[in-house]
N, C-alpha and C positions, 0 to 999 in steps of 0.2 A: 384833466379837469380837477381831481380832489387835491392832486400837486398844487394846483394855484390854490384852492381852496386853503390849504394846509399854509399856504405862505403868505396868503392873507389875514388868514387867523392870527400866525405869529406876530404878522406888523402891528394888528387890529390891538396884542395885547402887550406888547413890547413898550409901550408909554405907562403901563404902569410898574413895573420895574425901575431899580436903580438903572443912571444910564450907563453904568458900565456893566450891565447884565450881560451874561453871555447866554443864547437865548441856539438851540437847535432844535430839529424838529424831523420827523421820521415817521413814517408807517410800520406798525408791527402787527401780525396778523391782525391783517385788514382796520386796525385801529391806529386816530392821528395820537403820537407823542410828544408833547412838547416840553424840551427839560429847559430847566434855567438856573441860575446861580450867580452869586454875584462876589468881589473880594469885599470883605466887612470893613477892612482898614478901621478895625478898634482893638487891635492885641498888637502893641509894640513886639511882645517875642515871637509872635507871627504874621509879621507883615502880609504874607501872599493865603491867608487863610481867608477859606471861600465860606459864602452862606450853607447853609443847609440847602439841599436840592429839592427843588419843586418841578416834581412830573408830573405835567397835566393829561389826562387819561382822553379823549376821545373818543367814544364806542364807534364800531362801526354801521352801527344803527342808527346813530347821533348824526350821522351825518349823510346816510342815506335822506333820513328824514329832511337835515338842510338844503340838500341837493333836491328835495320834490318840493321845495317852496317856491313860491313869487319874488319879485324883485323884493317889496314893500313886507313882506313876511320874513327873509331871509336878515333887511335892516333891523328890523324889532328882537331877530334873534339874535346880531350880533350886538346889540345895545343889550341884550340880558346874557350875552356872554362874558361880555367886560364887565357887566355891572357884579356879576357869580365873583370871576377873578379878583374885580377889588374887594370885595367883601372878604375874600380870605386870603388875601394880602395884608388887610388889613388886620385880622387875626394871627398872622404867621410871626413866629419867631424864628428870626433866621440867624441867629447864632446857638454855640451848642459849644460842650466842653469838649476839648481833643483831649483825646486818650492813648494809651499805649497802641492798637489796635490802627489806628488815623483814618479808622470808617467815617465820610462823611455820611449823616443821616440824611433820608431821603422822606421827602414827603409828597404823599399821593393826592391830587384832586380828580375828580372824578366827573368827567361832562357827559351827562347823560339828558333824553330827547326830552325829561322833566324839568330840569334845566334850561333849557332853550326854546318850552312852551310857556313856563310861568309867566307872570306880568312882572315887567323892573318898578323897583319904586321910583318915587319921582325923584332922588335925590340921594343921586353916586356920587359919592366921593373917592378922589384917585389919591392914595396917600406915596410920597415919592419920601425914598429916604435916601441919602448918599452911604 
């Protein structure tokens, strides 16, 4: 059951991502992970350089919590899941300087049960970038 839950989430936010996002997703102690990244195609001297990495955190309280909702409670939380993720989507800078080192930097978001009780505003916007 949190398996489908886990790859439903993924689909749920996989539309706000470029669509050549490579998009995986995993349990680690007891928490969902979902990484993503994408190639930037804006540095001719590095054609196959990828975005900066976004690990989305899932507690595993966050979704206990999911899992003891109603049909209609469970919608409103994934409508303020998407709406969290665009919001710092639309915040994110997904390019970064390569360095000697070729660390890609990684960036954390954090879905916690406050998150997916607040109220969405009325007016998500899903920003898509190639």
């Amino acid at each position: 059951m949190t398996e489908d839950i886990l790859d439903y989430w993924t689909r749920l936010i996989k539309t706000i991502f470029p669509e050549n996002a490579w998009i995986t997703s995993r349990f680690f102690k007891n928490d969902c992970l979902i990484d993503i990244d994408w190639k930037l195609k804006n540095d001719p001297k590095n054609p196959n350089k990828r975005s900066k990495k976004i690990e989305i955190i899932i507690k595993a309280a966050t979704l206990e919590n999911y899992l003891d909702k109603n049909k209609k409670e469970r919608e409103l939380s994934d409508t303020m899941l998407k709406e969290f993720i665009c919001k710092q989507y639309n915040s994110f800078s997904s390019d970064y300087e390569i360095n000697n080192s070729q660390y890609i930097p990684k960036e954390k978001w954090l879905i916690t049960c406050d998150v997916l009780n607040c109220n969405p505003s009325a007016d998500t916007h899903i920003r898509r970038s190639s």
